[in-house]
C-alpha positions in Angstrom: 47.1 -19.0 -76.5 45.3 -22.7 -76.4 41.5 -22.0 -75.6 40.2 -23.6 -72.7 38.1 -26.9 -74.0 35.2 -28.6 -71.8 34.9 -32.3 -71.8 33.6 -35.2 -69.8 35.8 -38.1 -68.7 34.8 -40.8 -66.8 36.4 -41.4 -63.6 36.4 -44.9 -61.3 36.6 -44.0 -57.9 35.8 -46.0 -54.3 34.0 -44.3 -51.7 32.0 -45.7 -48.5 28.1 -45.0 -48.7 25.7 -45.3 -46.1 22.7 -46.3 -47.2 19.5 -46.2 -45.2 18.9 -50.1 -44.3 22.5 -50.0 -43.2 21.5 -46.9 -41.1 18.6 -49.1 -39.7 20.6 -52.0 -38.9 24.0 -50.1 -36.9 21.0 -48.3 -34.6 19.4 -51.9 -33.6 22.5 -53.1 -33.3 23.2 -50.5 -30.6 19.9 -50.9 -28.8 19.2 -52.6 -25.3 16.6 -55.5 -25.1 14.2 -52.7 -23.5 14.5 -50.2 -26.3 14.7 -52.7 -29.0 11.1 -53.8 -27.9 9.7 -50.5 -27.6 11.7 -49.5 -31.4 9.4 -52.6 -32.8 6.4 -51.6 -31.2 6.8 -48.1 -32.6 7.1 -49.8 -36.0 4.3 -51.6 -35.9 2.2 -48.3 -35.5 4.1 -46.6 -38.2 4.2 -49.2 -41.2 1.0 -50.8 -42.2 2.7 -53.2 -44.2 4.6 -54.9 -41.0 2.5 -56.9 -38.7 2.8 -59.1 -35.8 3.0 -63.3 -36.9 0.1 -64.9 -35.0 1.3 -68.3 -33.0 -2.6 -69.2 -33.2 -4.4 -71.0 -35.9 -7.6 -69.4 -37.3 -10.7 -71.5 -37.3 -11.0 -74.0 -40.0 -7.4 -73.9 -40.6 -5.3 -76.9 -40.1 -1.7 -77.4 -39.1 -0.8 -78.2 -42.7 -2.3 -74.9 -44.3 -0.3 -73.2 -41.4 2.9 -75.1 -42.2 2.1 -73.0 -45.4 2.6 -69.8 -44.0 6.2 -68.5 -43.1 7.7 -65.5 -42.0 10.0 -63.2 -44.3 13.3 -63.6 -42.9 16.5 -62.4 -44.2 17.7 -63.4 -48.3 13.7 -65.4 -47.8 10.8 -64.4 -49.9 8.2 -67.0 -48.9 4.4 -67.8 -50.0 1.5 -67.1 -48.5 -2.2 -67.7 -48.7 -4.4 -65.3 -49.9 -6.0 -63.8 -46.4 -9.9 -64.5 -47.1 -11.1 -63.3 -43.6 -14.4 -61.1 -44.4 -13.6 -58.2 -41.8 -16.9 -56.4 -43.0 -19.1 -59.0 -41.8 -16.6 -59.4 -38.4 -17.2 -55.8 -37.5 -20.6 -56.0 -38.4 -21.2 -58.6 -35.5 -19.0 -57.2 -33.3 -20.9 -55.5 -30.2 -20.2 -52.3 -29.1 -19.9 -52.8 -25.5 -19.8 -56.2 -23.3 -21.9 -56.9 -20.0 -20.4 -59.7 -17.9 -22.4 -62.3 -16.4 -23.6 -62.5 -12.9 -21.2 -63.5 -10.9 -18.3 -63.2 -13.3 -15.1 -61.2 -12.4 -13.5 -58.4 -14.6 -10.4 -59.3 -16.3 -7.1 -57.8 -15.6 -6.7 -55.1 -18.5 -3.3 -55.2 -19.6 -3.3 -51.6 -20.9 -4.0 -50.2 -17.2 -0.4 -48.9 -16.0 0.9 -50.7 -13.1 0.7 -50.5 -9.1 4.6 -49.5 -9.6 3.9 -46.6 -12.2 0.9 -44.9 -9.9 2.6 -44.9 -6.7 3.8 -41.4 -5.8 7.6 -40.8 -6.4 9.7 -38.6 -4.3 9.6 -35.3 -5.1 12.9 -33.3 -6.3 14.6 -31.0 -4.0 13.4 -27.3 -5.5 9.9 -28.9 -5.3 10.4 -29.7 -1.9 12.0 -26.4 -0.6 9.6 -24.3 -2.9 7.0 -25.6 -0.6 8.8 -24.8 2.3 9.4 -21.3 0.8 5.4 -20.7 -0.1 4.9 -21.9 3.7 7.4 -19.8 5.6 7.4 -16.4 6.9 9.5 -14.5 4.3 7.9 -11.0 3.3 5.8 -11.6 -0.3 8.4 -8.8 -1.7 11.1 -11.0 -0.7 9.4 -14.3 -2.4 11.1 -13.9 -5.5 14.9 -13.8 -4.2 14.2 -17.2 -2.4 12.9 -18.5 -5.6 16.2 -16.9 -7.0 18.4 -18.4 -4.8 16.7 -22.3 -5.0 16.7 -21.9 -9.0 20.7 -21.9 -8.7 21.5 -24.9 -6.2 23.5 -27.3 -7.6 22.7 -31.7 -6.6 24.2 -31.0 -3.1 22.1 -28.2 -2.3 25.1 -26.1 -2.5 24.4 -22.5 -3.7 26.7 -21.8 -6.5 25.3 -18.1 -7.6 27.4 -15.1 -5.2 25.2 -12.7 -3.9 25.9 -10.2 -6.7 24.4 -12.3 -9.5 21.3 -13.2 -7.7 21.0 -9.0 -7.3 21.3 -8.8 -11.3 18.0 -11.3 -11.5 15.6 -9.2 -9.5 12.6 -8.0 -12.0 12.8 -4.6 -13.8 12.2 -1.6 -11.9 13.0 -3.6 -8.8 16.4 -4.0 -6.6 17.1 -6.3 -4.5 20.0 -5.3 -1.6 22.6 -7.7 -0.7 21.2 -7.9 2.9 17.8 -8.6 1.7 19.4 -11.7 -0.3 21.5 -12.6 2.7 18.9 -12.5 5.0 16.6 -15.1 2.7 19.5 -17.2 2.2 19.5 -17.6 6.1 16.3 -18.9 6.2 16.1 -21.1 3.6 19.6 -22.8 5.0 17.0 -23.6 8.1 14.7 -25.3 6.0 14.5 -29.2 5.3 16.7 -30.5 4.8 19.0 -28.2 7.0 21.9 -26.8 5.6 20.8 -26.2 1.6 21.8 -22.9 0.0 25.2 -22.9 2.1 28.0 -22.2 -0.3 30.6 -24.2 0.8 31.2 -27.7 3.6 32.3 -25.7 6.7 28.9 -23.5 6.4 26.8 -26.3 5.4 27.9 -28.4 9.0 28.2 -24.9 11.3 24.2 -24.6 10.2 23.6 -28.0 11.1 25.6 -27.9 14.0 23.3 -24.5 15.4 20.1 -25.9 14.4 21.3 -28.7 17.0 21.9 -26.1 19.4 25.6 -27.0 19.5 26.7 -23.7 18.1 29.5 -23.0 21.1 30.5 -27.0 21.2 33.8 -28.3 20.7 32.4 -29.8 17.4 31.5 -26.6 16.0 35.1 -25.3 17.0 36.3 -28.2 15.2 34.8 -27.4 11.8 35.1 -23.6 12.4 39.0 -23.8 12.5 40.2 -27.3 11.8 38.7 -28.8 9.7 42.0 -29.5 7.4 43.3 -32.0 10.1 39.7 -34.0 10.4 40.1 -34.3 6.7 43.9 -35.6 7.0 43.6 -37.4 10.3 45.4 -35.6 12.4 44.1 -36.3 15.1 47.3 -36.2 18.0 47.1 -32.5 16.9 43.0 -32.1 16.6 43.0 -33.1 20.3 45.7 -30.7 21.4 44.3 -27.7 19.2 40.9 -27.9 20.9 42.0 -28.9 24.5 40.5 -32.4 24.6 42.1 -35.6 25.5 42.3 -38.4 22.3 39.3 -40.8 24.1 37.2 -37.2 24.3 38.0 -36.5 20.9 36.4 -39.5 19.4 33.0 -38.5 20.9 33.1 -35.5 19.4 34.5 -36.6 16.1 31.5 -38.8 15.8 28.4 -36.2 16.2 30.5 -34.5 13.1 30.0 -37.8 11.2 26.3 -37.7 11.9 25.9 -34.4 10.1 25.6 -34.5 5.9 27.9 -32.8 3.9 25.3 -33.0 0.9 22.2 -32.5 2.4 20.6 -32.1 -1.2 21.6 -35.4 -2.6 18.6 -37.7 -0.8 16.1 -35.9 -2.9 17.7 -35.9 -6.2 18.5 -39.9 -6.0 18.3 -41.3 -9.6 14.9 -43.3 -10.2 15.9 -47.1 -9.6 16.6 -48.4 -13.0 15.8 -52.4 -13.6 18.4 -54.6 -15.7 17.2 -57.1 -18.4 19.1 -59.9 -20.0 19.7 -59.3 -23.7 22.0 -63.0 -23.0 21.7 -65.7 -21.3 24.5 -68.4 -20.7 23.5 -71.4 -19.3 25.5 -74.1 -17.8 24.6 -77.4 -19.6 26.7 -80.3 -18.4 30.6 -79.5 -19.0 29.4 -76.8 -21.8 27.6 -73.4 -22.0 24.3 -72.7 -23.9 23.7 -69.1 -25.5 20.4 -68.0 -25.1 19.3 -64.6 -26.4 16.4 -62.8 -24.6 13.3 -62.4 -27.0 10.9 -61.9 -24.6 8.5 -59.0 -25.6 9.7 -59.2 -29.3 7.4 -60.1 -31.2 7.6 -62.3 -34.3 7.2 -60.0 -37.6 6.2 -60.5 -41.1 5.3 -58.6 -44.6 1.2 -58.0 -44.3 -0.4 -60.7 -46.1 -2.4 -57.6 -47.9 0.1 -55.6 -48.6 2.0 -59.0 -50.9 -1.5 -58.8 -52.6 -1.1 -54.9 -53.5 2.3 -55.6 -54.9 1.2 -58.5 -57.1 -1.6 -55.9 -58.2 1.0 -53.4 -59.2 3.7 -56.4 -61.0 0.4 -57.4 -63.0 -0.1 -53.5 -64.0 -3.6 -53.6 -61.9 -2.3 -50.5 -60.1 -3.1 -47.3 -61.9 -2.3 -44.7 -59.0 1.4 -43.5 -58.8 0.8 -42.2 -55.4 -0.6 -45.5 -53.9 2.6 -47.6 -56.2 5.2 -45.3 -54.3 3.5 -45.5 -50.6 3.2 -49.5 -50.9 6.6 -50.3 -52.2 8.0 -47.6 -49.9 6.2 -49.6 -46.4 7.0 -53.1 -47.9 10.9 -52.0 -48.1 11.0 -50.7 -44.8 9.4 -53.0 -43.9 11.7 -56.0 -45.2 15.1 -54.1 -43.9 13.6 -53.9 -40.5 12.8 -57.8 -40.6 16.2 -58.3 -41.9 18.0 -55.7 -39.8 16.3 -57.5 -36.4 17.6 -61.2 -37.9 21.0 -59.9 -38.8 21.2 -57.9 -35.1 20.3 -61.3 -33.6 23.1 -63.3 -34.8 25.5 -60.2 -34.6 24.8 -60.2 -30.9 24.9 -64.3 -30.4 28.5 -64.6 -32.5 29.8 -61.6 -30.1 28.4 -63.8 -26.8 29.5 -67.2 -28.0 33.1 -65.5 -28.9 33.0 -64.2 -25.1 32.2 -67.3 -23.3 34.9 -69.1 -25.2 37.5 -66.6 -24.4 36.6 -66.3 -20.3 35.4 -69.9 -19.8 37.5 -70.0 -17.3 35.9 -66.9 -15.4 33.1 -69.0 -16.0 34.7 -72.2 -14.6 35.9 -70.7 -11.6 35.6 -67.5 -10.5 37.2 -63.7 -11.5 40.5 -64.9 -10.8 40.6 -66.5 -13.8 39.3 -63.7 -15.8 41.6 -63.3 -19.3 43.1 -59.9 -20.5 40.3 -59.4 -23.7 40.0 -56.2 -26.1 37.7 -56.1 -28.5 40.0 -56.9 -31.9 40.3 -60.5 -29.9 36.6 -60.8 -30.5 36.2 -59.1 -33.8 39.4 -61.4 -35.1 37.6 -64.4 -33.9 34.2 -63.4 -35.6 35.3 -62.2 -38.7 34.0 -58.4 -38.0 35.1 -55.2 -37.3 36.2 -53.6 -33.9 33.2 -50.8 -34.0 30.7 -53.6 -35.0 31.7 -55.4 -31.8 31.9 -52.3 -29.4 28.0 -51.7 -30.6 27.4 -54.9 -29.8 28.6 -54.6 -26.0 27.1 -51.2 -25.2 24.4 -50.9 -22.6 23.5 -54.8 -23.4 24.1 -57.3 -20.4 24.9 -60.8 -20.0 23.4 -63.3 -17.1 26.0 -66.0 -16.1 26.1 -68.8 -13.9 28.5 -66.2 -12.1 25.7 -63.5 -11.8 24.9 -60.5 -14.4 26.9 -58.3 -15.9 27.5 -55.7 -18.1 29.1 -57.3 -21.3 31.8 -54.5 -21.7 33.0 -55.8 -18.4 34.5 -59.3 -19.9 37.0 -56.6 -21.7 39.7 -55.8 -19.5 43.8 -54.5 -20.5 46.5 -57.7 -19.1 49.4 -57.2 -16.7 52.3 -59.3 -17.6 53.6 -62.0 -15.4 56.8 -64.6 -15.1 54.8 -67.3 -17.0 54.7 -65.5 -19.8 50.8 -65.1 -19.6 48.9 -62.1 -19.2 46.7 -61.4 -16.5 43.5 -59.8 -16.3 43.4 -56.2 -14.9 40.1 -57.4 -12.8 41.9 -60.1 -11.1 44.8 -58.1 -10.3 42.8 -55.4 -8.3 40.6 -58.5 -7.0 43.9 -59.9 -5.5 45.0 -56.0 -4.2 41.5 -55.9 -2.4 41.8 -59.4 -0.8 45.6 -58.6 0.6 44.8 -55.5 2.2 41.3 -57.3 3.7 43.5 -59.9 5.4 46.2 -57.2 6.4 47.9 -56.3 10.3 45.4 -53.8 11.0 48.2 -51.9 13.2 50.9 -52.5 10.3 48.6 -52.0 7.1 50.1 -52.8 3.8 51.5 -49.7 1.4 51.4 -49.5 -2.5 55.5 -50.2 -2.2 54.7 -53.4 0.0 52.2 -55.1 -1.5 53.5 -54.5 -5.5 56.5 -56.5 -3.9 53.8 -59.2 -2.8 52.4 -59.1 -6.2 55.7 -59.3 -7.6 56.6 -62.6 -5.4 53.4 -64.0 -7.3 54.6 -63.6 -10.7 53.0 -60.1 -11.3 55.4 -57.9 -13.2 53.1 -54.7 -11.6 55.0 -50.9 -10.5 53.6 -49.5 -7.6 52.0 -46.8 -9.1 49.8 -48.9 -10.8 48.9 -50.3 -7.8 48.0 -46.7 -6.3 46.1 -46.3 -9.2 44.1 -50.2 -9.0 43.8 -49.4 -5.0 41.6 -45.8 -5.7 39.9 -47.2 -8.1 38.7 -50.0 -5.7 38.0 -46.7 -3.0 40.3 -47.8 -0.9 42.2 -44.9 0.8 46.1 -45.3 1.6 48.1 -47.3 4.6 47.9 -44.0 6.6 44.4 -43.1 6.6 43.5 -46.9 7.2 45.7 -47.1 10.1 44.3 -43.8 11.9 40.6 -45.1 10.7 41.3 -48.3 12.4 42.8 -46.8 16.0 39.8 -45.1 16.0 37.6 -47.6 15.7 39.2 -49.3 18.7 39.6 -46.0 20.7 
């Protein structure tokens, strides 16, 4: 029997490896303009061998000296002057306070937040009925259920615990009875805004609709038994159901529309969120400049003190391990981050130069002539891959002679047509929209009717796709926009 032998053997394999600058560089690359400002800002703090490049010359130097100094960009390893500032004797002049003249005005301070960030925001909906609960008359004992019941509203102010399982939350040693719940639950439906707590549509508008006093009105009947046929638009059988002619019906139809379905939604509204450029395309003359937005970014470069701690320690000056590892570990990340922010840059310009020559003619003359694009088109015509290109277009947008927009929105699947050229998905539901705006508003168009349209055009198109393109748009079918329009002129 052979005995089992150990031995080494080399072996030459390929694997992918993902080091840490290329870490660095794929989350930049994936950063907005807005976070990609406050990213560098946070570097700056955290390395004390990356600083901020001054644009302003110190006293006594000349333009010359400052031709001198250049920032570290990617594959650059430039010279520098030594940094001969004596910072003891600047602090040591340095007052500790400042009085301003007579007469003279106080500066803005730019690290005071903002009129916009110190005005009061709207509060959230548990806030706002939590006060209302504190204020109301509901017995002390009883606090704790309505606190029960507002901890479980969903962003409609729809209830979405059953009275069991807000019973199973009351404190130990305590009980709390299924009337006791119900009876809280009633009051806080009469809070503001009216109607929260209800637990589903029909109870959230019959609350509304008695807080109006119009408990016994035709309305209330309405949503207390058909509510199925408002929904569908029945409205030949609505009128019949509740005994009212189709001109009376209208009337009452419309104090229903004046009532909320989610009454909760106003005070959870998402905070207004404000847009910046990371690309600008400019029109100049019959081409298109490619600007990128720098603003707020500052310039970086390698500390001027920190080059002269690493000549220290490539002399053998250096003694201390320690301080060897700390410096040449915040000069390295300090270099990838220089480099990873000049690599992003030109990453993002290829990707918006690549998109304006695809959809010039979007740009020419209007989303009509928007092309079918995916992102291999892009990454083919840069020389990169597909994921490097979908970092590049998420969450970063593009301002156009034709107004902003979202880069990802340039990328849209084609529909095949007669010429032999593919046509943009945009422009298809643009041209959907437009027929169905200019339709008989007593013969409106159906999916069938107007895919035979599209198809007169060229536009090899089924008409489920165009069911499909026509929600998408919110549009709702011939029906309901035929019963929608009678109304309107009843």
């Amino acid at each position: 029997m052979p005995r089992p032998e150990l031995r080494l053997e080399p072996k030459l394999q390929q694997k992918l490896v993902i080091t840490a600058q290329l870490q660095l560089a794929i989350r930049l690359l994936q950063l907005n303009q807005l976070d990609l400002v406050q990213e560098v800002a946070q570097q700056l703090v955290e390395n004390p061998a990356l600083e901020e490049a001054s644009t302003t010359l110190e006293a006594g130097s000349t333009p010359e000296s400052a031709e001198k100094e250049k920032e570290v960009s990617a594959g650059e390893d430039a010279e520098r002057d030594q940094d001969d500032i004596d910072y003891e004797a600047f602090f040591q002049h340095l007052e500790d306070s400042y009085q301003r003249a007579p007469g003279e005005k106080e500066a803005p301070n730019p690290d005071l937040p903002t009129i916009e960030q110190v005005l009061r925001t709207q509060g959230s909906l548990s806030e706002h009925l939590l006060w209302q609960l504190e204020m109301s008359a509901i017995p002390g004992r009883l606090k704790p259920v309505g606190e029960a019941i507002l901890g479980n509203l969903d962003e409609r102010g729809y209830l979405q615990a059953t009275t069991e399982e807000i019973a199973r939350m009351a404190p130990e040693g305590e009980a709390w009875a299924p009337e006791e719940i119900e009876q809280v639950r009633r009051v806080i439906q009469r809070f503001d805004p009216v109607g929260v707590a209800s637990r589903d549509l029909r109870e959230c508008l019959l609350v509304q609709l008695e807080v109006a006093g119009l408990a016994d009105s035709p309305a209330a009947r309405i949503v207390r038994d058909h509510l199925d046929l408002v929904e569908e638009g029945r409205d030949e059988e609505l009128a019949e159901a509740i005994g009212v002619g189709l001109d009376d019906l209208d009337e009452v139809l419309e104090v229903i529309r004046h009532l909320d379905p989610s009454p909760g939604t106003k005070y959870n509204a998402r905070p207004v969120t404000y847009i910046i450029p990371d690309v600008f395309v400019v029109k100049d003359g019959n081409d298109y400049r490619i600007l990128l937005n720098e603003d707020g970014l500052p310039k970086l470069r390698l500390s001027p003190s920190y080059r002269r701690f690493l000549e220290r320690i490539s002399r053998g000056d250096e003694k201390d391990p320690e301080a060897k590892k700390f410096i040449r570990e915040k000069v390295r990340a300090a270099l990838h981050l220089i480099r990873s922010l000049d690599e992003r840059q030109r990453t993002i310009y290829k990707v918006a130069r690549s998109i304006v020559k695809f959809q010039r003619p979007f740009l020419d003359h209007g989303v009509e002539h928007l092309r079918p694009l995916v992102l291999r088109d892009v990454a083919d015509d840069i020389g990169m891959h597909e994921s490097t290109v979908s970092r590049v277009v998420n969450q970063k947008y593009m301002h156009t002679p034709r107004g902003l927009f979202e880069m990802r929105f340039f990328f849209h699947s084609g529909i095949s047509s007669s010429a032999g050229q593919a046509v943009s998905s945009l422009s298809v539901k643009d041209k959907i929209r437009r027929l169905i705006e200019e339709e008989d508003p007593d013969r409106p168009l159906s999916d069938q009717a107007i895919a035979e349209i599209l198809h007169k055009e060229g536009l090899e198109i089924a008409r489920r796709t165009v069911n499909k393109y026509r929600e998408d748009l919110g549009i709702p079918p011939s029906t309901q926009r035929r019963r929608r329009r009678r109304s309107k002129r009843r």
